[in-house]
C-alpha positions in Angstrom: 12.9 -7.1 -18.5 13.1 -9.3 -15.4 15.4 -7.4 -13.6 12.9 -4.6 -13.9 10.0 -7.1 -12.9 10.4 -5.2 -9.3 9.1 -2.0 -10.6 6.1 -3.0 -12.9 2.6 -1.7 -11.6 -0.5 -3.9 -12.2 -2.5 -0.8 -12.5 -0.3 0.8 -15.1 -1.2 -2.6 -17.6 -3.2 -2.4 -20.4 -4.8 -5.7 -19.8 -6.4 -4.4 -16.6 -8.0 -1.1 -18.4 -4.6 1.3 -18.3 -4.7 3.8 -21.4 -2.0 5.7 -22.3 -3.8 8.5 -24.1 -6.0 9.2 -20.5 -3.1 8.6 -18.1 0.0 10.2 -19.9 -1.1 14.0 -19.9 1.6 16.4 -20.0 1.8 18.9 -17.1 0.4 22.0 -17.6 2.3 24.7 -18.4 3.1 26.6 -14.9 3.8 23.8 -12.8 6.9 22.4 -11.2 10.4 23.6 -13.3 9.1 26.7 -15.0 8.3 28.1 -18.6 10.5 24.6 -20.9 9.8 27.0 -24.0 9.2 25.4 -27.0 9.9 21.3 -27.9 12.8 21.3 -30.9 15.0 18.7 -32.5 18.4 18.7 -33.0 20.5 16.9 -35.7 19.5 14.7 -38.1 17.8 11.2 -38.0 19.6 9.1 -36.2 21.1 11.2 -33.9 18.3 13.3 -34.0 17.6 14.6 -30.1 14.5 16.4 -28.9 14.9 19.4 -26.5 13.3 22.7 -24.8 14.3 25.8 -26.1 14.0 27.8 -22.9 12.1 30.1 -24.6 15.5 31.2 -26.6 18.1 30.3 -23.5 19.1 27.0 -25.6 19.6 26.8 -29.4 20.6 23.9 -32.2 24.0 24.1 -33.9 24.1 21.7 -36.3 23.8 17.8 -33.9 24.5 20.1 -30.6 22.3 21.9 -28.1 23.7 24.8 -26.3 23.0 27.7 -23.8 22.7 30.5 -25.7 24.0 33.1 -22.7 27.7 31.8 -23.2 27.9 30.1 -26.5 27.0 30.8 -30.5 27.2 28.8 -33.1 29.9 29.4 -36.1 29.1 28.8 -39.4 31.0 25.3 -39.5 28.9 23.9 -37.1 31.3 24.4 -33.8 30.4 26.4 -31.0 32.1 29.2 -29.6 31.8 31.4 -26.5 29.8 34.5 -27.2 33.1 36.4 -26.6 35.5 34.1 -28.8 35.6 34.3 -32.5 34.2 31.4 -34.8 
């Protein structure tokens, strides 16, 4: 923590009134890098890894996210390109 001493705010601490719930609101949809899609895990706990499903661009495969314009998932949980064969 004190090499990160540099970057702390007094006005983001919670002794001088900062609340998380008021301050921390997502973005709303629209605004700066487009449509995310939906919020998805992938994998299992752990490993488990949140991501945006691009509104069906990106897809789960067992513990890996991929783009779903080049790649499909076999039944074995590997990935292959859409053209290849599982």
């Amino acid at each position: 923590m004190a090499e990160n001493q540099d970057l702390f705010q007094n006005k983001h601490s919670s002794q001088r009134g900062f609340e998380f719930d008021e301050e921390c609101l997502p973005a709303p949809k629209g605004t700066g890098g487009g449509d995310q899609g939906e919020l998805k895990c992938c994998g299992d706990y752990p490993g488990r890894v949140p991501y945006h499903d691009k509104n069906g661009g990106r897809d789960c495969c067992t513990d890996k996210v991929f783009n779903t314009g080049d790649k499909q998932c076999c039944s074995d949980g590997s990935l292959a390109a859409i053209d290849g064969t599982c």
